[in-house]
SEGUNU-125227 format. One record per atom (N, C-alpha, C): residue in one letter; x negated, y, z. Coordinates in steps of 0.001 Angstrom, whole numbers, plus 500000, padded with zeros to 6 digits. Example, Ala and Ser with C-alpha at 12.3 -4.5 7.8 and 13.67 -1.06 7.14 Angstrom:
! SEGUNU-125227
A486810494310507800/A487700495500507800/A486800496700507800/S487150497750507080/S486330498940507140/S487100500030507870/
***
This chain:
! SEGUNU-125227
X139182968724066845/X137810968211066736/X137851966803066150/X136879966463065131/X137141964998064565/X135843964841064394/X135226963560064638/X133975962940064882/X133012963703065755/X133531964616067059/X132807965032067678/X132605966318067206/X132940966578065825/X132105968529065321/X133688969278065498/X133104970405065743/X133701971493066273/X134398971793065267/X135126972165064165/X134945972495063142/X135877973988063399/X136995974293064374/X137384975388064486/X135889976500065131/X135114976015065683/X134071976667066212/X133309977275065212/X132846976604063795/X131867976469062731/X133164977350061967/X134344977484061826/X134833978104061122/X135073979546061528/X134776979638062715/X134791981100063246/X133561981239063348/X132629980634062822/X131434980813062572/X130583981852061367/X131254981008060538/X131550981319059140/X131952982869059087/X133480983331059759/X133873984478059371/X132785985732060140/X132493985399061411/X131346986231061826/X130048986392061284/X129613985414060370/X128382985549059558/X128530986704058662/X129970986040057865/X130215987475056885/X130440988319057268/X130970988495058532/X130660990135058990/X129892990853059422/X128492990049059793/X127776990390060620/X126324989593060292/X125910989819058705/X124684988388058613/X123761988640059747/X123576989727060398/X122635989628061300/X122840989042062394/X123747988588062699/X124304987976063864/X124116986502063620/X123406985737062201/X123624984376061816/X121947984194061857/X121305984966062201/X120081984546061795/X119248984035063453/X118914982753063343/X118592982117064304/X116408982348064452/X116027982467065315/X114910982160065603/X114613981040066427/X113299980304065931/X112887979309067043/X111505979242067199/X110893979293068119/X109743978879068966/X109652977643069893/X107969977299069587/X107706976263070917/X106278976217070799/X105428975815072180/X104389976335072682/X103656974771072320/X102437974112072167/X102076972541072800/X100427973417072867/X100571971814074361/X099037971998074489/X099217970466074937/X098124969965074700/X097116968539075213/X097160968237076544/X097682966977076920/X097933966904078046/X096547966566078422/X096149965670080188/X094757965124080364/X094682963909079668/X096361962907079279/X096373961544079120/X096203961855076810/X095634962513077354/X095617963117075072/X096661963260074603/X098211963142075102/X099124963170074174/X099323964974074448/X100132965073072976/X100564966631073373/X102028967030073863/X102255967831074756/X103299967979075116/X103559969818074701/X105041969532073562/X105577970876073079/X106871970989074004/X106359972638074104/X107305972854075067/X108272974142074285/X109242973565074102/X110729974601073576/X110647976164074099/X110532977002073563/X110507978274074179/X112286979360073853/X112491980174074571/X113892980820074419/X114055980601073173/X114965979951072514/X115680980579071357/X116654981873071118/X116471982676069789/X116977983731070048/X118257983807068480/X119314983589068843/X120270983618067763/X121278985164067685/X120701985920066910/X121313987481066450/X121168988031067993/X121834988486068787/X121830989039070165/X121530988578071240/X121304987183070932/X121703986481072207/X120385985758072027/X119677985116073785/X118466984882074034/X118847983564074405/X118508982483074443/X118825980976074616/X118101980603075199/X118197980217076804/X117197979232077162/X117279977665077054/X115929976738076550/X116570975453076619/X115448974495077172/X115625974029078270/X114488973391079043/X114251971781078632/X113754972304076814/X112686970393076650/X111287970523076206/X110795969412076254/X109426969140076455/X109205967802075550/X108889967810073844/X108720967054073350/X107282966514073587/X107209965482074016/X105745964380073878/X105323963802072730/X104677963916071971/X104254963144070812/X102463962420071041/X102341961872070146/X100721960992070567/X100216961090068583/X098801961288069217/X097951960226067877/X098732959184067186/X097936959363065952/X098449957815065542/X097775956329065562/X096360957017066255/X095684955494067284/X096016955555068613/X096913956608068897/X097212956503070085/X097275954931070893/X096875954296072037/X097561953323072211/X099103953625072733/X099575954706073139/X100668955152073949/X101975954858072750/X102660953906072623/X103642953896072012/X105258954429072134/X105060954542073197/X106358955174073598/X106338956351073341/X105407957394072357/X106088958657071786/X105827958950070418/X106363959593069638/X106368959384068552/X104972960048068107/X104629959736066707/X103553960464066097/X104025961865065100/X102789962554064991/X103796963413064125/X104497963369063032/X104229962488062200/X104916962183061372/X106048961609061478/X106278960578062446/X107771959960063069/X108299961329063759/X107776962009063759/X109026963344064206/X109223963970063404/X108751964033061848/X109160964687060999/X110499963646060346/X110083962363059967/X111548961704059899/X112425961427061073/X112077961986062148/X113080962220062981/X113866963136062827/X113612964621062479/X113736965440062133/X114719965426060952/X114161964682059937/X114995964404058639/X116291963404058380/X116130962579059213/X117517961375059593/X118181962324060499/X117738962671061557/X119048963437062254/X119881964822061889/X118981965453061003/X119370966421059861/X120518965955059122/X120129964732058190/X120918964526057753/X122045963541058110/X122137962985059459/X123371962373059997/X124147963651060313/X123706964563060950/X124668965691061514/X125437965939060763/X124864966578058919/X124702967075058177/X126607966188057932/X126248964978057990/X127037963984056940/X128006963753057950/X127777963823058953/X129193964144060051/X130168965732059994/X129421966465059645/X129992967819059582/X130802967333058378/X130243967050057165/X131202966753056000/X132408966078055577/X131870964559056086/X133489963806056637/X134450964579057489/X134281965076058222/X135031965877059223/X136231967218058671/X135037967781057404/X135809968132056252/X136420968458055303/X136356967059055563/X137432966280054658/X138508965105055288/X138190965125056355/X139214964734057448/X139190963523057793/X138290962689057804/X137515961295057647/X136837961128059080/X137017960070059502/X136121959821060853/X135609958171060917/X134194958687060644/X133221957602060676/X133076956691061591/X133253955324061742/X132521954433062601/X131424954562062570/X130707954689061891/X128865954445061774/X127972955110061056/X127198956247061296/X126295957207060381/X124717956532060840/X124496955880059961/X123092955494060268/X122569955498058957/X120750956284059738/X119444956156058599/X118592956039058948/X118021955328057875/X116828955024057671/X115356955611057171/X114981956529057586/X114093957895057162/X112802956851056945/X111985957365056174/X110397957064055872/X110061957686054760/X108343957525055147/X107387957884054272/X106710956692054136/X106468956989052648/X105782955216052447/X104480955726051883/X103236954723051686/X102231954996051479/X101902955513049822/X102709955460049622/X102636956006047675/X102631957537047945/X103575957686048654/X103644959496049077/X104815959777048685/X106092958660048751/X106947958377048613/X107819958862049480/X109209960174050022/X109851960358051069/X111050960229050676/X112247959744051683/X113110959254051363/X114110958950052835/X115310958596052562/X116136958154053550/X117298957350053262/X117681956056053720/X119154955543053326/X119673955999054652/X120875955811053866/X122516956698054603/X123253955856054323/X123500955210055944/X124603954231055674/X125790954385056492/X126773954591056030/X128292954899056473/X129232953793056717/X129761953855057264/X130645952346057558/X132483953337058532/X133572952777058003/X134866953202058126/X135392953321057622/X136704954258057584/X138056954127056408/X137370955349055295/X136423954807054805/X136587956053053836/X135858955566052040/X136642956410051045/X136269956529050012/X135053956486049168/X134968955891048168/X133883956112047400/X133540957514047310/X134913958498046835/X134702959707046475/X134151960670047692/X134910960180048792/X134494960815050098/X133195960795050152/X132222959299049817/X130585959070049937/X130009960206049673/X130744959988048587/X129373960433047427/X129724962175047508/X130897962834047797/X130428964038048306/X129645964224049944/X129795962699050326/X128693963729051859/X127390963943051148/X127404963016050260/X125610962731049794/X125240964394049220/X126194964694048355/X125534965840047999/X125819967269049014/X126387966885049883/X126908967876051181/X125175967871051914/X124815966678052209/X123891966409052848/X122184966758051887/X122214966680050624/X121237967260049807/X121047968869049894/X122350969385049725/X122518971054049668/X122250971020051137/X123159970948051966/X123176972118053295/X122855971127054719/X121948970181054273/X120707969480055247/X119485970738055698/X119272971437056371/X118395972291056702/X116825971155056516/X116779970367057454/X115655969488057080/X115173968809055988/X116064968578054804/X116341967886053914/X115360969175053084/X115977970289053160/X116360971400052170/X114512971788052338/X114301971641053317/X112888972363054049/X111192971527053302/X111881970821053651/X110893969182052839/X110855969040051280/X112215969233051159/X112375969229049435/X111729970466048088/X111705971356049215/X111586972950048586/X110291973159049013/X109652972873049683/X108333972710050088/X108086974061050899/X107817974364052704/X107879975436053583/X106457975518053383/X105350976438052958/X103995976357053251/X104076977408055157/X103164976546055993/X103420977327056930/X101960978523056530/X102559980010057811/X101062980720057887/X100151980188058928/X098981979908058596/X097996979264059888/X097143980489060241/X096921980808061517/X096381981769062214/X095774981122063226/X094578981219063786/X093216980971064918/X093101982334065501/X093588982661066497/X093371983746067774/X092277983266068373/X090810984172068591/X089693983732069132/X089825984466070622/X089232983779071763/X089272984553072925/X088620986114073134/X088094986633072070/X087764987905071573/X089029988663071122/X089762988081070936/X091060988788070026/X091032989032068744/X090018988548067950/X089972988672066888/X091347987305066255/X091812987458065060/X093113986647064344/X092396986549063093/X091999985033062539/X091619984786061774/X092643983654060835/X093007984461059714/X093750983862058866/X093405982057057901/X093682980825058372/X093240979629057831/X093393979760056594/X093013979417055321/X093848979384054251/X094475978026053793/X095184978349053254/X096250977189052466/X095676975957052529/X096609974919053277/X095684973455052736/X096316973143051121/X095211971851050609/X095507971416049323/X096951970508049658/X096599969369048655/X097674967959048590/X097682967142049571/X096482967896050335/X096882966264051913/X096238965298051892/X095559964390052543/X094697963531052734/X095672962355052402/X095084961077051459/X095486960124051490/X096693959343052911/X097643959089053606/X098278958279054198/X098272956650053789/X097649956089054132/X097669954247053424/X098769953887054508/X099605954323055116/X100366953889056023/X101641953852055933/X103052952966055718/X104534953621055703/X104445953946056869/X105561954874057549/X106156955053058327/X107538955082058372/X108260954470059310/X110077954669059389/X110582955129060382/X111378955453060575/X112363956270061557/X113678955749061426/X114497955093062411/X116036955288062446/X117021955489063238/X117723956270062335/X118619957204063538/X119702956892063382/X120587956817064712/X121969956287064774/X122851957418065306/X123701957843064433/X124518958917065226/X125480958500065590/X125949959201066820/X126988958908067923/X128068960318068071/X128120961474067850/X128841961909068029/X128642963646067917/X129213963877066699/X128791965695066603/X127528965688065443/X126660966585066887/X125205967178066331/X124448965689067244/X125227964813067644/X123640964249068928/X123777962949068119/X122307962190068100/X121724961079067541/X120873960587068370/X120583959124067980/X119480958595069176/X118322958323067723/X117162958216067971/X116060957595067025/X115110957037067622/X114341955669066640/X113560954899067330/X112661954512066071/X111245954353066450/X110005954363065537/X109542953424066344/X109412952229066461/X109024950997067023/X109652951268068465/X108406951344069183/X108617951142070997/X109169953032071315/X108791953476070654/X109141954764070919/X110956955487070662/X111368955891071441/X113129956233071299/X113181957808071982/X114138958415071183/X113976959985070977/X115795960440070990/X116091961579071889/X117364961973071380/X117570963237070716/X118655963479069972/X118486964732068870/X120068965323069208/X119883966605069523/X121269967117069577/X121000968565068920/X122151969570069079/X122008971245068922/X122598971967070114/X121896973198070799/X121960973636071086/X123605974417071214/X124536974633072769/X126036974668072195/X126744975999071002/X125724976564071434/X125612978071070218/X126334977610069388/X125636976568068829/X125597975688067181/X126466974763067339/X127150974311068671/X128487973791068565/X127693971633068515/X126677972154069328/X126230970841070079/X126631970628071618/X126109969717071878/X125836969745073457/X125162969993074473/X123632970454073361/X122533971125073967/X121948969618075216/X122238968553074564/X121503967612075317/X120255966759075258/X119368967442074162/X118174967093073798/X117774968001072208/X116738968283072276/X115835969096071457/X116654968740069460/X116649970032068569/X117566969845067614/X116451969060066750/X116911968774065579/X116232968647064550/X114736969270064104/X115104970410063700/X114558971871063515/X113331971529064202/X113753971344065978/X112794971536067279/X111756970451066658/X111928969468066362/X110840968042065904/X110118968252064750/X111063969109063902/X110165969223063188/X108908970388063307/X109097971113064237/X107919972542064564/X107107971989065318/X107466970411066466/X106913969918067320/X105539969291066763/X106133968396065555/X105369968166065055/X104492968250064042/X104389969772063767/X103115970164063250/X102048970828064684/X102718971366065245/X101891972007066913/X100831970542067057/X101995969984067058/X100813968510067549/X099805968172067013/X100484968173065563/X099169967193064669/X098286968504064764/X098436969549064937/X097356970641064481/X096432970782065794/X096937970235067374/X096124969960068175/X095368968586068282/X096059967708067427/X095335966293067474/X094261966715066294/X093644967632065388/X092783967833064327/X091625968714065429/X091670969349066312/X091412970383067315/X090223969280068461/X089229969992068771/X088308969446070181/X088981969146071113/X089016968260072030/X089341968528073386/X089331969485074083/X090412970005075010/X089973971668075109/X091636972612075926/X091020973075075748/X092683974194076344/X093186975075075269/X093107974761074193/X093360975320072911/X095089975042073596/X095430976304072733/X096985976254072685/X097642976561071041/X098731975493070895/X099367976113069229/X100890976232069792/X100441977695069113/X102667978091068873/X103011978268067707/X104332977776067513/X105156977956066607/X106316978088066586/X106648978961065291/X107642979720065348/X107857979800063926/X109578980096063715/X109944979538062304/X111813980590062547/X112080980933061437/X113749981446061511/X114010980523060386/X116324980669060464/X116775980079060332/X118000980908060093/X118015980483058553/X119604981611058364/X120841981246058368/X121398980782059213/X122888979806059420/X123735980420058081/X123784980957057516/X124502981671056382/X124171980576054995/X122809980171054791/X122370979062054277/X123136977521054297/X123383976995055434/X124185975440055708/X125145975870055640/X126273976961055971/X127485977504055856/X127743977707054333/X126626977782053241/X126967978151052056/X127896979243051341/X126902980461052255/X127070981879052656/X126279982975051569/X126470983693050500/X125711984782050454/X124240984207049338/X124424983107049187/X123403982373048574/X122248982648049739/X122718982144050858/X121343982534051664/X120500981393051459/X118939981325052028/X118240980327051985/X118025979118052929/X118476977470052905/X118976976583053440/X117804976272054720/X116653976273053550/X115492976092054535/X115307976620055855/X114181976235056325/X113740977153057365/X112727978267056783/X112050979398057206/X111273979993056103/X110361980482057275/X109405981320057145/X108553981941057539/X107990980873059054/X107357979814058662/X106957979204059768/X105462980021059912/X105448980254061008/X104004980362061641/X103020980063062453/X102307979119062406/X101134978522063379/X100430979107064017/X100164979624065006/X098931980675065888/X098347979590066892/X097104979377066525/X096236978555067427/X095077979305068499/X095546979020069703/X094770979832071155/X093957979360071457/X092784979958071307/X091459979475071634/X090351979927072389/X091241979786073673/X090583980443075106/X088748980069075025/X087862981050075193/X086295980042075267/X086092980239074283/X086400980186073038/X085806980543071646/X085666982065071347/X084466982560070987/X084626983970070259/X084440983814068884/X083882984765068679/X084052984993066843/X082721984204065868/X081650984095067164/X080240983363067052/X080642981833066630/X081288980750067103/X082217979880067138/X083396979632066090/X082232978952065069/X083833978734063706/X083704977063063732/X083492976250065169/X084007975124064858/X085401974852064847/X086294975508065415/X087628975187065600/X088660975681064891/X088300976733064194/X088888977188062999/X088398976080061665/X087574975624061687/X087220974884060504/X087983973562060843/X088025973240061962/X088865972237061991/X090301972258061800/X090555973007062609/X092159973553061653/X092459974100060066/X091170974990059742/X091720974182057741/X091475973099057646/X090438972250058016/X090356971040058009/X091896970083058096/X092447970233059286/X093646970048059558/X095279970343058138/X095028971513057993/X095687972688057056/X095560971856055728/X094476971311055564/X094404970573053753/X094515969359054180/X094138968490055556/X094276967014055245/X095277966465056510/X096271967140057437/X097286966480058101/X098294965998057393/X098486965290058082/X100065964363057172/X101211964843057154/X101707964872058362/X102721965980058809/X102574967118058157/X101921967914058492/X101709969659057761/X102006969171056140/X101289968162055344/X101760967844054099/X102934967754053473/X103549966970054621/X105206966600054472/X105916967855054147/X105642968904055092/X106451970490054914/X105871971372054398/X104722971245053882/X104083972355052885/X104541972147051292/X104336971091050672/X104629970511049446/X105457969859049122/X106342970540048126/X108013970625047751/X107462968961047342/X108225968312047161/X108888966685046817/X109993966134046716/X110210965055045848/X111428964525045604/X111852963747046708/X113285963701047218/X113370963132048292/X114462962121048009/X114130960923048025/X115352959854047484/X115977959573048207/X117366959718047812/X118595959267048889/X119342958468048094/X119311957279049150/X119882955724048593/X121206955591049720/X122696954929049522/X123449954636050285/X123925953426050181/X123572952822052049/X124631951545052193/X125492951065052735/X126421950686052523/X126401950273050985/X126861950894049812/X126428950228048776/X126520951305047942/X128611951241047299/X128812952625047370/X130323952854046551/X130416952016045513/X131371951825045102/X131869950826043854/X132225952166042832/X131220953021042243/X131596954110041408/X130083954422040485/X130410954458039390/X129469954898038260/X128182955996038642/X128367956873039366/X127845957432039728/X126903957665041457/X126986956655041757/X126128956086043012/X124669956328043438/X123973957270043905/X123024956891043982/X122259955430044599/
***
């Protein structure tokens, strides 16, 4: 084991994928509803990887972004949460090899108000220019979060009325103006686990041990599903509305397997709307409402360039 990743684990990983792609394909779910204090609390539901049923008991908190509650993130700081700890893991798996062990994987994730997304990656230890600059593109290709954002995931939005009727949202546009940066930075410590902090607010990021984590706080992946549930209940009335989501994940993809697909794919939103019947299209309108102008939902619907800067930078011609 070197910098914490498993890598005999991930390599018997590997050979069971190819024998078995069905055995590589991961599912994930998680439930949020509105607490009384307005923030939303998503709650992780079984994960299910090829045969096997995963239980994992977290409970992400996120807030508004007038929230006064600073101590949890907004949805958008969980999407670059999501994306820095993606790609620290990402860039720890890679040094590793190549037989390199990092003192220091830290980034700097944001969205800036141009509509600008991006992250520096800063590495610090005994290692190479050449070593860099392949995590960088280790971390472009087989970043699941990276890959998800870049390629643009449109999720499906669905409104379940307390009638049982399932009414399909349609597609949001380009997203409502953001006049706001936002940053995220994440410091990795060891493996799959990272700590992140968005002002007063601090978050931990690990994987599940399946995946050859420690299963000591909610993955990547998890923040990023968290936080669309949220923002899509912060667009929503006050109320007992419930949003789930749910999204797969083809480990055959980051393994660079089969040409599978890196992303996450088939996300799906289902919004519960106990009290509403079919008479009642305020809350569906608010969720396309939501669907064309959340920030978050923007971030992962519409493919974008994602700039990756490193510091410091290699002493080589080719540097980003």
């Amino acid at each position: 084991m070197l910098a914490g990743v498993n890598l005999d684990g991930w390599r018997d990983l590997v050979v069971a994928s190819r024998a078995a792609s069905w055995e590589a394909q991961l599912a994930l779910e998680a439930s949020a509803t509105t607490a009384a204090d307005g923030t939303q609390r998503v709650r992780l539901l079984p994960m299910r990887l090829g045969p096997t049923r995963v239980v994992r008991p977290f409970t992400v908190g996120l807030r508004a972004p007038e929230s006064a509650n600073r101590e949890l993130l907004t949805p958008v700081e969980a999407v670059l949460t999501a994306l820095g700890a993606s790609a620290a893991a990402t860039a720890a798996t890679a040094l590793a090899l190549q037989g390199a062990q990092p003192q220091r994987i830290s980034v700097r994730a944001y969205a800036d108000r141009d509509g600008g997304l991006g992250y520096e990656l800063d590495l610090s230890g005994d290692l190479t220019a050449e070593q860099i600059l392949i995590v960088v593109g280790q971390v472009q290709a087989y970043s699941v979060v990276h890959r998800t954002l870049a390629e643009g995931s449109p999720p499906r939005v669905l409104a379940a009325s307390a009638d049982g009727r399932h009414l399909a949202i349609p597609p949001g546009g380009d997203g409502a103006r953001d006049d706001r940066t936002h940053e995220v930075r994440v410091e990795w410590e060891a493996g799959a686990f990272s700590v992140a902090t968005a002002g007063q607010a601090g978050v931990e990021i690990d994987q599940p041990k399946q995946l050859f984590g420690a299963d000591r706080a909610p993955s990547p992946e998890d923040y990023l599903l968290a936080a669309l549930a949220a923002e899509a209940l912060q667009w929503l009335s006050p109320g007992p509305a419930e949003i789930h989501v749910s999204a797969r994940r083809d480990l055959r993809g980051e393994l660079g397997l089969d040409d599978a697909r890196v992303a996450l794919r088939d996300i799906l939103i289902q919004c519960l709307l106990p009290g509403h019947g079919t008479d009642d299209d305020a809350e569906p309108t608010r969720l396309a409402a939501w669907s064309a102008g959340g920030s978050a939902v923007d971030l992962v619907r519409n493919p974008r360039t994602i700039t990756v800067t490193i510091r410091p930078k290699p002493e080589t011609p080719h540097a980003p």
